[in-house]
C-alpha positions as CSV (number, residue, x, y, z in Angstrom):
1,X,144.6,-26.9,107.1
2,X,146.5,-27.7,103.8
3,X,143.7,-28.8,101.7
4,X,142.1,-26.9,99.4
5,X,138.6,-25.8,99.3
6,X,137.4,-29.1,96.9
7,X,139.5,-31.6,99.0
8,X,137.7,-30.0,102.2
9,X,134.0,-30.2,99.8
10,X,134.7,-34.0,98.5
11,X,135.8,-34.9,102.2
12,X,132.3,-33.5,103.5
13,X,129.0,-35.1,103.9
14,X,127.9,-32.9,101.1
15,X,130.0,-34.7,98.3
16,X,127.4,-37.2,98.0
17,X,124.7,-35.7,99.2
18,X,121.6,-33.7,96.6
19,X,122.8,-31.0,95.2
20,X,119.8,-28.7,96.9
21,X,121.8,-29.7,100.2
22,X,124.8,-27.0,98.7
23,X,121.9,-24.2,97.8
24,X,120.3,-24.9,101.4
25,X,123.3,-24.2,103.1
26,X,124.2,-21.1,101.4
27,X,120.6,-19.9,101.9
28,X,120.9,-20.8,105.3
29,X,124.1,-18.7,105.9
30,X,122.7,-15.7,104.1
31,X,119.7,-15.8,106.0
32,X,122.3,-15.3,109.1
33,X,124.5,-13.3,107.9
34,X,122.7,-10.9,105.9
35,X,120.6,-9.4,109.3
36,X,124.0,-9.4,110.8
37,X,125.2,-7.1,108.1
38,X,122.3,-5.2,108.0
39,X,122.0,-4.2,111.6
40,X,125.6,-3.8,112.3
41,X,126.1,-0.2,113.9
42,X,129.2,0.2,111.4
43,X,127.9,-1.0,108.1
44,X,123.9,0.7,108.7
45,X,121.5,2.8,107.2
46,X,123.8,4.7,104.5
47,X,127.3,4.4,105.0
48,X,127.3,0.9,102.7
49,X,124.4,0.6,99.9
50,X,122.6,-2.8,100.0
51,X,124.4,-4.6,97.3
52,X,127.4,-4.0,98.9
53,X,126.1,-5.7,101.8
54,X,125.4,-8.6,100.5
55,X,128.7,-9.1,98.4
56,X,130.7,-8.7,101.6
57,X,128.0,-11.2,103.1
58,X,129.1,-13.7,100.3
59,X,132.7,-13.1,100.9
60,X,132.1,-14.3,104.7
61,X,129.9,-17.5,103.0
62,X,132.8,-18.8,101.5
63,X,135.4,-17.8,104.0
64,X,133.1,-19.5,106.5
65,X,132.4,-22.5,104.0
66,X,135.6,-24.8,105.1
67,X,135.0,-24.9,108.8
68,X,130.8,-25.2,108.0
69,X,131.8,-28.4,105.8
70,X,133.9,-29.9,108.3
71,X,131.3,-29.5,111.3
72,X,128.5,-30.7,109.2
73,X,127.7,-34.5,110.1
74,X,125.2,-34.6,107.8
75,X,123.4,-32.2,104.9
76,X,119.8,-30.2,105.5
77,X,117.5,-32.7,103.9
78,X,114.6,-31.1,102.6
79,X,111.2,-33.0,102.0
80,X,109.4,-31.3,98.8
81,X,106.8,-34.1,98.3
């Protein structure tokens, strides 16, 4: 795996896709991740403070973010009307 992270994006289905697709994602993997970190023996109660948490959550986002691109056939659609 060469390619850089904007190759991998502008191969995706997410290139042409809404750009509320890309914020739905990355809501989407917070909202896993971040009860992960929070209830992880290891980083609980008061050996990490919150913000902390959730900056190494976003590190693991865009770690994640190549292989989530490439397994995604298609983008979350979202119906708002």
């Amino acid at each position: 795996m060469d390619e850089g992270y904007l190759q991998i994006f502008l191969d995706s289905a997410y290139a042409s896709a809404n750009p509320q697709a890309f914020i739905a994602l990355f809501f989407l993997v917070m909202m896993r991740l971040l009860p992960i970190m929070s209830l992880t023996p290891y980083l609980g109660a008061k050996v990490l403070p919150r913000p902390m948490k959730v900056a190494i959550a976003i590190i693991f986002f865009f770690t994640l973010l190549p292989h989530i691109l490439i397994t995604a056939k298609h983008p979350p659609e979202m119906n708002l009307t």
